[in-house]
Every structure is written in structure tokens, then in C-alpha cells.
DSSP file (Angstrom, degrees, kcal/mol; ACC not computed):
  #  RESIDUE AA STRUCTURE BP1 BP2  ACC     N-H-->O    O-->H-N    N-H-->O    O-->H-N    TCO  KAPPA ALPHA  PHI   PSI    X-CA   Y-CA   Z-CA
    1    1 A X    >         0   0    0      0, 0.0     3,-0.6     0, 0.0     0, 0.0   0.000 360.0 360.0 360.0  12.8   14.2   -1.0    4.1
    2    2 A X  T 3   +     0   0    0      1,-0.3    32,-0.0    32,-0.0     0, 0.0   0.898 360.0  40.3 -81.8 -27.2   16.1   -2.7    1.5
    3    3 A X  T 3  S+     0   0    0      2,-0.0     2,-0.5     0, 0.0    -1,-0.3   0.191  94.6 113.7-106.2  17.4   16.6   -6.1    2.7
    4    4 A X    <   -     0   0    0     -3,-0.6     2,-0.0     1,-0.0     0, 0.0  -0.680  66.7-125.9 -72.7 130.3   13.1   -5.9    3.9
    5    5 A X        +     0   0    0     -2,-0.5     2,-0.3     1,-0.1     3,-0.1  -0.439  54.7  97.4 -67.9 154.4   10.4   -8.3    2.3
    6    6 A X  S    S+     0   0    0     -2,-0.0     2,-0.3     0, 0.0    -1,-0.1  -0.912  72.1   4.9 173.2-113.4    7.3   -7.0    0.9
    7    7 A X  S    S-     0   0    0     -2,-0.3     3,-0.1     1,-0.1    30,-0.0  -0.534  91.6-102.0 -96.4 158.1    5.4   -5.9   -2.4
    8    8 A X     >  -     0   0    0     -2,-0.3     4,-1.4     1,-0.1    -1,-0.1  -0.339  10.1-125.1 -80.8 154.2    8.4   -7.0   -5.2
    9    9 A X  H >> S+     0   0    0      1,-0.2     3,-0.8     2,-0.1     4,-0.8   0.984 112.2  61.2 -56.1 -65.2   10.8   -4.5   -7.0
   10   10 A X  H 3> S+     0   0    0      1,-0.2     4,-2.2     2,-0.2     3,-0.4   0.588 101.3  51.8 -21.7 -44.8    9.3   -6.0  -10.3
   11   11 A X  H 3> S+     0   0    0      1,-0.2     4,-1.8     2,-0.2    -1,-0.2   0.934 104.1  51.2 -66.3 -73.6    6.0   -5.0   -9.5
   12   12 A X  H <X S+     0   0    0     -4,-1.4     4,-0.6    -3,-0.8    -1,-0.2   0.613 106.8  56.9 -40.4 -20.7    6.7   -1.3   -8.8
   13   13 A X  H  X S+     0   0    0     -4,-0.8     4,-3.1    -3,-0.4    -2,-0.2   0.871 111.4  49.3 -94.5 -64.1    8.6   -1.1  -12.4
   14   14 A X  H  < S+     0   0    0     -4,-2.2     4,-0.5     1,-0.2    -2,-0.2   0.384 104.6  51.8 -42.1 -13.3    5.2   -2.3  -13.8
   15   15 A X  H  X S+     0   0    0     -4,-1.8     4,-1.7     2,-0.1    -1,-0.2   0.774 105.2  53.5 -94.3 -74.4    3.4   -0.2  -12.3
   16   16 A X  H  <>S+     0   0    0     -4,-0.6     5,-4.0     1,-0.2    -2,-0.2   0.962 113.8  51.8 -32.4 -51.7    5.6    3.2  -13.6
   17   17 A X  T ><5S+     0   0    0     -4,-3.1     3,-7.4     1,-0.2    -1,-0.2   0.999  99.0  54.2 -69.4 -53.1    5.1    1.9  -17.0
   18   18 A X  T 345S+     0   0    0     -4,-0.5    -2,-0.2     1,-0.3    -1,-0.2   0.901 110.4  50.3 -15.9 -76.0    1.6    1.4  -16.9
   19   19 A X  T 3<5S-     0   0    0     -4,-1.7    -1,-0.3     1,-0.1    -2,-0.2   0.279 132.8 -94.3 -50.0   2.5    1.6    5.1  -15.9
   20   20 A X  T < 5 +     0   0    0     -3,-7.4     2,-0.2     1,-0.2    -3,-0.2   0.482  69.9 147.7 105.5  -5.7    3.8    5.7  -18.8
   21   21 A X      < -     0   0    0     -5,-4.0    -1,-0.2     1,-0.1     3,-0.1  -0.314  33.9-152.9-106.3-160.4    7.1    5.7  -18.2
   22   22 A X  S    S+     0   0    0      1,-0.4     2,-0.3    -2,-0.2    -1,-0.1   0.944  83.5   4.0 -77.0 -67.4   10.2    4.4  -20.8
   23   23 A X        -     0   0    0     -3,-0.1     2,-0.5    -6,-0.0    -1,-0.4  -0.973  65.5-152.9-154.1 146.5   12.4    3.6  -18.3
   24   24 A X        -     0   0    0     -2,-0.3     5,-0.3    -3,-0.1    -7,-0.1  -0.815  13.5-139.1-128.8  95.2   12.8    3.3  -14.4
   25   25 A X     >  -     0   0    0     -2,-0.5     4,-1.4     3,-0.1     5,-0.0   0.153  22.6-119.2 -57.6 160.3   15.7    3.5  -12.1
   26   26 A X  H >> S+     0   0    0      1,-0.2     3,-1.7     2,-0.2     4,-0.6   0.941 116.4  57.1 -50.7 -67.8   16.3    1.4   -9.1
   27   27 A X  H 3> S+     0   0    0      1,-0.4     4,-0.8     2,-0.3     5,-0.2   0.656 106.8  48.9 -80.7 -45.2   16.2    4.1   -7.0
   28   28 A X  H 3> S+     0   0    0      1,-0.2     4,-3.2     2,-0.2    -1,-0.4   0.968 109.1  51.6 -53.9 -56.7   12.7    4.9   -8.3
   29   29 A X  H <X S+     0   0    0     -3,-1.7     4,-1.5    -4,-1.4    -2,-0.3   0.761 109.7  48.1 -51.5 -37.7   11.4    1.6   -7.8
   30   30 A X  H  X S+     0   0    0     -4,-0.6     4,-1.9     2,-0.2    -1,-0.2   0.527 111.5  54.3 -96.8 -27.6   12.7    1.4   -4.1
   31   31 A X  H  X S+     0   0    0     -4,-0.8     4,-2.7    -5,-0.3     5,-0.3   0.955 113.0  41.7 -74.9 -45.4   11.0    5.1   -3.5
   32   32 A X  H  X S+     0   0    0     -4,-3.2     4,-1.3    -5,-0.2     5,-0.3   0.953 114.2  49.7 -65.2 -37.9    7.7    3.9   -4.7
   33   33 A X  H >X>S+     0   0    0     -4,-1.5     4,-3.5     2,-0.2     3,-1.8   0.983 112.7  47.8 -47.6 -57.5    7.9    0.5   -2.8
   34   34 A X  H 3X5S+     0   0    0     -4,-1.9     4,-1.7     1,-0.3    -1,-0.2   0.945 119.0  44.9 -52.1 -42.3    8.9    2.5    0.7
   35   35 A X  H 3X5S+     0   0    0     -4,-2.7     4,-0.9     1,-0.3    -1,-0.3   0.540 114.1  46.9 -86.3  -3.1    5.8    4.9   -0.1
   36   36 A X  H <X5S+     0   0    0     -3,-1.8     4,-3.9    -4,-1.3     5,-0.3   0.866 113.3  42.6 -83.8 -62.4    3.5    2.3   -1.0
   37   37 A X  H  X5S+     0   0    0     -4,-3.5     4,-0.7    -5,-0.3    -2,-0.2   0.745 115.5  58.9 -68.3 -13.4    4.1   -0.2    2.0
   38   38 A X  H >X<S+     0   0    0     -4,-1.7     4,-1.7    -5,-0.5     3,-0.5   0.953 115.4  31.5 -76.0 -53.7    4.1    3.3    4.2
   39   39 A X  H >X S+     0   0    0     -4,-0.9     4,-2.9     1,-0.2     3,-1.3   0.955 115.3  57.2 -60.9 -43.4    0.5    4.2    3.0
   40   40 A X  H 3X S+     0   0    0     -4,-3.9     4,-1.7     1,-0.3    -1,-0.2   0.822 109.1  49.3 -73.1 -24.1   -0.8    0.5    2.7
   41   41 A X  H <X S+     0   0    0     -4,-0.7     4,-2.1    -3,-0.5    -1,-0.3   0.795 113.5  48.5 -74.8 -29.6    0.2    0.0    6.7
   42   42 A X  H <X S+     0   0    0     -4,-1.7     4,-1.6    -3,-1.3     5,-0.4   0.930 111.6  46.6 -83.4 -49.7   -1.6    3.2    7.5
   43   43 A X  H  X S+     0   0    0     -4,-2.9     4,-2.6    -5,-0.3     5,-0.4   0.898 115.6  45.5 -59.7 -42.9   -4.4    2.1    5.6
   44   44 A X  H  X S+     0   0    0     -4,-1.7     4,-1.3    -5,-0.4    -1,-0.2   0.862 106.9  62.8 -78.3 -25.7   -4.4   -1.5    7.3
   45   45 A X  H  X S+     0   0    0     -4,-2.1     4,-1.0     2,-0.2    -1,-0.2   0.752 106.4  36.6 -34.3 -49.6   -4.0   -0.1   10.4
   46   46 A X  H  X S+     0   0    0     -4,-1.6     4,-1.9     2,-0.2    -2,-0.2   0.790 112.8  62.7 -99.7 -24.7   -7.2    1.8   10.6
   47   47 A X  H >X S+     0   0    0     -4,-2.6     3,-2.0    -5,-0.4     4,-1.1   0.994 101.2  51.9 -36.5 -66.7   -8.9   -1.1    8.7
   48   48 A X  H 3X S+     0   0    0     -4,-1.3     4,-1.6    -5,-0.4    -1,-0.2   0.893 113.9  46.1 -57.1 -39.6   -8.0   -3.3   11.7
   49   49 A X  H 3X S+     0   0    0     -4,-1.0     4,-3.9     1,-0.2    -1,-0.3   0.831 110.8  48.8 -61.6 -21.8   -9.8   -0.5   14.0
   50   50 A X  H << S+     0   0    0     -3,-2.0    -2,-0.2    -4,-1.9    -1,-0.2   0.909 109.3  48.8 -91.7 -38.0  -12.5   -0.1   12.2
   51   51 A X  H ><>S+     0   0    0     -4,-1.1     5,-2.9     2,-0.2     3,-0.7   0.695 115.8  56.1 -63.2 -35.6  -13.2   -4.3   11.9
   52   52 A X  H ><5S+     0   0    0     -4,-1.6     3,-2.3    -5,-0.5    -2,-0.2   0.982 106.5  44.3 -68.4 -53.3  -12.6   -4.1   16.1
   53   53 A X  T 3<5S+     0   0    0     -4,-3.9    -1,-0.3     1,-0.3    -2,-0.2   0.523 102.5  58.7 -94.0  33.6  -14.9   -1.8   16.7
   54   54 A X  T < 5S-     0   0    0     -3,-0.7    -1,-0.3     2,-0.2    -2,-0.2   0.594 121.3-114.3 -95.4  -7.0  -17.5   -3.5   14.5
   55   55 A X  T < 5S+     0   0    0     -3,-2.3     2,-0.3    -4,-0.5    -3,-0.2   0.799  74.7 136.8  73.6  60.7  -16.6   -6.1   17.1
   56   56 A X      < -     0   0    0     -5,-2.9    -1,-0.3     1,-0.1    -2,-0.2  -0.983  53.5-157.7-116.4 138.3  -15.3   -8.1   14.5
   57   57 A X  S    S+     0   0    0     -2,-0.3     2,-0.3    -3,-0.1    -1,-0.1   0.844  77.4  63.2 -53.0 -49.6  -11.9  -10.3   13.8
   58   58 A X  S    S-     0   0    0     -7,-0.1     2,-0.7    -6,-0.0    -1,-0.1  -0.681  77.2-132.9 -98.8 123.9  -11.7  -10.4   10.1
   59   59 A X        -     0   0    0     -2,-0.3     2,-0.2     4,-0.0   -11,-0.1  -0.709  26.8-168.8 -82.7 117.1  -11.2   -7.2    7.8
   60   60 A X     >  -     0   0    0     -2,-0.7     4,-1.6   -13,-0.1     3,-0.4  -0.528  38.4 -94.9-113.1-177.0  -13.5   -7.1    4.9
   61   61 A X  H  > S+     0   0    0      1,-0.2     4,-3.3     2,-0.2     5,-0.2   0.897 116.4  67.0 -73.6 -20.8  -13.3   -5.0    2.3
   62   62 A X  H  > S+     0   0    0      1,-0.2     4,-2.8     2,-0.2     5,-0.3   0.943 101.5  59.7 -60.9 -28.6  -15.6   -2.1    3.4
   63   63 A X  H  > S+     0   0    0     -3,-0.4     4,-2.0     1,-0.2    -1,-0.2   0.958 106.7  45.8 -63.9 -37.1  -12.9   -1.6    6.1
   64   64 A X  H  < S+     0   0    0     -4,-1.6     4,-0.4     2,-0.2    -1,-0.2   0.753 107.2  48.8 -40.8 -52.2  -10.9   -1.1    3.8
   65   65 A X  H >X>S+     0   0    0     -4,-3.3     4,-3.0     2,-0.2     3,-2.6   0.928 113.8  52.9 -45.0 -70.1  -12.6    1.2    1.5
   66   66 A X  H >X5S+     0   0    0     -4,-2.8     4,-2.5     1,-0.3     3,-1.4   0.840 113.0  43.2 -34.4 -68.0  -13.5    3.3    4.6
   67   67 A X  H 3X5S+     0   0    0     -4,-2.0     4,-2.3    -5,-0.3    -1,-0.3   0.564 108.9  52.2 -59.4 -18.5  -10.0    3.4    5.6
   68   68 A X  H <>5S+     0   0    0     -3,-2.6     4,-1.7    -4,-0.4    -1,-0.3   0.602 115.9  48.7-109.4 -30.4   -8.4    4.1    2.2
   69   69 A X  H <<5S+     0   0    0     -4,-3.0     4,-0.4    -3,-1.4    -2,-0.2   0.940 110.0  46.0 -58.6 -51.5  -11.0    7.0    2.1
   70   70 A X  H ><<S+     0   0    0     -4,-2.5     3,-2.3    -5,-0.6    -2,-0.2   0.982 115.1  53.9 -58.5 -62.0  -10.2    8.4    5.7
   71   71 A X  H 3< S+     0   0    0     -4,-2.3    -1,-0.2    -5,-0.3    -2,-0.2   0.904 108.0  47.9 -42.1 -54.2   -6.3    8.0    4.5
   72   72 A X  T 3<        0   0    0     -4,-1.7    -1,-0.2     1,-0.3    -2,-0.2   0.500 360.0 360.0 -77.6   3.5   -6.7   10.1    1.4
   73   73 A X    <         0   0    0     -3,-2.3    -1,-0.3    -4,-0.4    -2,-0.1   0.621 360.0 360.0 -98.0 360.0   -8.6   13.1    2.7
């Protein structure tokens, strides 16, 4: 997944500090990225059902909520 595009290493290092830590290996950066863009596909996934069967095209944010709910239980 390394030479894959998506949400930036940089970002993911900013994010760890926020939360407090000193200092953040690559390796760290690269776990949270995989686990991020895994949950955020799951999440956009059932968005996209949930916009279908409102028999809609465009994902608004309540699909979104819903689905980011649905994921987390």
C-alpha cells in the first residue's frame, strides 16, 4: 500500500501529535494511514448504499453520519 495515493504521510504524523505523541515512526505513520483509508472505504461504501437506496446519486453528509455510526457499533 505504500506506493499507493491517498490521505498524506504528513497528515497522519499530525494527527499522533495532536493525540500527544513526541515523536512518530514511519512505520507508525504507514499503520495509521492503511487503518484509516481501510475504515474510511467501509464507511463510504455503506454511505453510497444508503444515498442508493434513498434513490439518490449524491452522498450527503447524513449518509455519512449513519454509516460512520453503523461502522462503529
Amino acid at each position: 500500500m505504500a506506493n499507493k495515493k491517498g490521505i498524506p504521510l504528513a497528515a497522519m504524523e499530525r494527527l499522533l501529535k495532536d493525540a500527544g505523541a513526541y515523536r512518530v515512526a514511519e512505520q507508525a505513520k504507514v499503520a495509521l494511514k492503511e487503518a484509516l483509508e481501510t475504515y474510511a472505504l467501509k464507511i463510504g461504501e455503506s454511505a453510497v448504499k444508503y444515498s442508493n437506496h434513498a434513490g439518490r446519486k449524491t452522498i450527503k453528509s447524513e449518509d455519512i453520519k449513519l454509516a460512520t455510526k453503523v461502522q462503529g457499533d
